[in-house]
C-alpha positions in Angstrom: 0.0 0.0 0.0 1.3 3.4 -1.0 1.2 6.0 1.4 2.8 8.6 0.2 1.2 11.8 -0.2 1.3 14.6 -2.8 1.3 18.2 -3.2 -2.2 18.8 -3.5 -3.4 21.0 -7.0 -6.5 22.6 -7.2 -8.2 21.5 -9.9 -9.1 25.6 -11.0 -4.8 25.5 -11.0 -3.7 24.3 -14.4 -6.8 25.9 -16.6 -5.8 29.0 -14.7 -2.0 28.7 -15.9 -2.5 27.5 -19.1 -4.7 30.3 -19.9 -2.1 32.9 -18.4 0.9 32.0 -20.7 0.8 30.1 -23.8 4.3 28.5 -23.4 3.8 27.3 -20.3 0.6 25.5 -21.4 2.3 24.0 -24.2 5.0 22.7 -21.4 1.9 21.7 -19.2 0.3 19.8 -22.2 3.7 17.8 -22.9 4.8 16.9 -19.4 1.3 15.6 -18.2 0.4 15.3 -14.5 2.7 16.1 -12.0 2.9 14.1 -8.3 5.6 15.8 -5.8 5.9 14.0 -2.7 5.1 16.2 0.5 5.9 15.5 4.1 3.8 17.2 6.4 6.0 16.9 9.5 7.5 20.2 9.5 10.3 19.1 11.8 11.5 16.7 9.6 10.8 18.5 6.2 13.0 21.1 7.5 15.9 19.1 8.3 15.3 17.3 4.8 15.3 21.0 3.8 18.8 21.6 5.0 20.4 18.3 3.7 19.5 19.6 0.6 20.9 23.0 0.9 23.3 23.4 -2.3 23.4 19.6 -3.8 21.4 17.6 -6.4 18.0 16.6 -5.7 19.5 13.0 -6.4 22.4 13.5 -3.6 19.8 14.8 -1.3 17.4 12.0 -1.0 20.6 9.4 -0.7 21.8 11.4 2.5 18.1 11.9 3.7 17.3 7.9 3.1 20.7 7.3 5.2 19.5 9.9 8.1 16.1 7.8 8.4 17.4 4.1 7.8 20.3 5.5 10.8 17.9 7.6 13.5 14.9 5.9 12.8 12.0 8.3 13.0 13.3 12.1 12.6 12.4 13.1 15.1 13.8 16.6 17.8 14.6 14.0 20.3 16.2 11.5 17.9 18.5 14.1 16.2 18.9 15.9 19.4 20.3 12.4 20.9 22.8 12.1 17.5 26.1 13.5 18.3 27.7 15.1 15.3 30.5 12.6 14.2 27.2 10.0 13.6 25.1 12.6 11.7 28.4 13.6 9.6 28.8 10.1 9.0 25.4 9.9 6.6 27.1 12.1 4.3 26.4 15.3 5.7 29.2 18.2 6.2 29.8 19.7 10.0 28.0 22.8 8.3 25.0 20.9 8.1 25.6 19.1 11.1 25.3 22.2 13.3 22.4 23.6 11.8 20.4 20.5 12.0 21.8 19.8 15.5 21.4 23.7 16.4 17.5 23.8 15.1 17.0 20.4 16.6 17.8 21.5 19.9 15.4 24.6 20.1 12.5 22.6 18.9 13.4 20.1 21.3 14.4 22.4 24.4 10.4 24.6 22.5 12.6 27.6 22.8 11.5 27.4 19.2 7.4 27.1 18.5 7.9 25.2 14.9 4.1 25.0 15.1 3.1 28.8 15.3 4.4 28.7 11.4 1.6 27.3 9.8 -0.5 30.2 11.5 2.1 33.0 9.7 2.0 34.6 6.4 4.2 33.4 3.9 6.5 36.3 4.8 6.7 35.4 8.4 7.4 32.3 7.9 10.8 33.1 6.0 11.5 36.0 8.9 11.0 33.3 11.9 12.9 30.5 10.0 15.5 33.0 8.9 16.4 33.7 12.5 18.0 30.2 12.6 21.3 29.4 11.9 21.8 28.3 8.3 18.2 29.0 7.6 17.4 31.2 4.4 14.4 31.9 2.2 15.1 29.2 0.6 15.0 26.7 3.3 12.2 28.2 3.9 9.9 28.5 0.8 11.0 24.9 0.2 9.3 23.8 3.8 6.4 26.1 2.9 5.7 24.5 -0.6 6.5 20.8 0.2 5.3 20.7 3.9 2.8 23.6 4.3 1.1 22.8 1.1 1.4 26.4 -0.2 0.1 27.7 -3.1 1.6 30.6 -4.4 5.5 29.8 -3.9 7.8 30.1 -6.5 11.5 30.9 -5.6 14.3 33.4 -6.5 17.0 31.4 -4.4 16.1 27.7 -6.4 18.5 27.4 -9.2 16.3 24.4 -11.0 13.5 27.2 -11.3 15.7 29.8 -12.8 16.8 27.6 -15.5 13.4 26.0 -15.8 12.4 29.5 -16.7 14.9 30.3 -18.8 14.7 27.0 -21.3 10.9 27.8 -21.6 11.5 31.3 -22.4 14.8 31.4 -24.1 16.4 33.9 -21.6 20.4 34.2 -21.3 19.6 35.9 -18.2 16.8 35.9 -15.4 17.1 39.3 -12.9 14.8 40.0 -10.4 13.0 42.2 -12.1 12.1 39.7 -14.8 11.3 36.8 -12.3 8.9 39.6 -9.8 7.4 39.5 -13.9 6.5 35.8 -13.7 5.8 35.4 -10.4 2.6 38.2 -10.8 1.8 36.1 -14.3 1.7 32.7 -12.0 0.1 33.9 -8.8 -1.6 32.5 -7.0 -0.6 29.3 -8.0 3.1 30.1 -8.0 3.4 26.4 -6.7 2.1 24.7 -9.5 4.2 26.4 -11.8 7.1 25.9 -10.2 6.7 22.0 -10.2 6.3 22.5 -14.0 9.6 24.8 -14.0 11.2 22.0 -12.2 10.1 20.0 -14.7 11.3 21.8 -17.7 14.9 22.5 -16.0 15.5 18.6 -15.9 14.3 17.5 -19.3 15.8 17.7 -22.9 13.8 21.1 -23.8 14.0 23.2 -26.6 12.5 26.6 -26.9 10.8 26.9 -29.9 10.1 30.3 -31.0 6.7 31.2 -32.0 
């Protein structure tokens, strides 16, 4: 029995998108449905958050399979109980090591409410989470999106969505000012189309000009 569980698309989502911006439909029409697994444990989708700080999605879930075959369930008091050579040892670096240990500890000691996030704005969110060490937006829309089941995130800071949006609309460069452009086209279902960027940064794309 499969229990996995998926980040949820409303079904007014893709008509929406599709009707927004013709290349992205045509994307959406070639790539089919798309199933991300979510993890709505927010303690441990934010440590899996920070294993995958700068590395490949692939690396990631190796060192994140290794955490949970080693700890068990991940858990505040599991990590908390890890010293760092036996975290390190799953393929993490001491960087990583100390932030996971460092977060761990607050949640564990609840110096640190992890559950008062899911009653913030998007915005807050990243502000409380960015008080933590090695912590960013980032980290943070990535916890938001894949644990909080948020609709409307689509992130600056995620390389894979940069290029997805270049490849589907032929730009050397993405600035700021040019992603601000697609994230108002998008919204509110930001989410959405970033699972499609993702998508489209990872496959053999062409941009065909029209």
């Amino acid at each position: 029995m499969n229990n996995t569980l998926y980040f949820p698309i409303p079904e007014e989502a893709i008509p929406y998108l599709k009707k927004k911006d013709k290349k992205l439909s045509a994307a959406i029409d070639r790539i089919g449905e798309i199933k991300r697994p979510i993890n709505p444990d927010l303690f441990s989708a934010l440590v899996n958050s920070i294993v995958g700080q700068q590395i490949s999605t692939k690396a990631q879930k190796t060192v994140w399979n290794r955490i949970k075959n080693g700890v068990g369930e991940v858990t505040p008091k599991s990590i908390h109980e890890f010293d760092r050579e036996e975290l390190k040892s799953f393929g993490l670096s001491y960087r990583k090591v100390d932030y996971i240990k460092d977060f761990s500890a607050k949640v564990y000691t609840k110096e640190f409410d992890i559950e008062s996030l899911t009653e913030m704005t998007d915005e807050e969110v990243c502000k409380q989470l960015s008080s933590l060490k090695g912590i960013g937006n980032w980290t943070a829309e990535m916890l938001m999106l894949f644990s909080m089941q948020r609709q409307n995130i689509l992130s600056f800071g995620d390389l894979a969505i940069i290029r997805g949006i270049s490849k589907l609309y032929g730009h050397k460069e993405v600035d700021k000012v040019r992603f601000e452009k697609y994230r108002k086209r998008y919204s509110p279902y930001g989410s959405v189309a970033s699972l499609y960027l993702w998508a489209i940064s990872h496959e053999d794309f062409v941009v065909r000009k029209s």
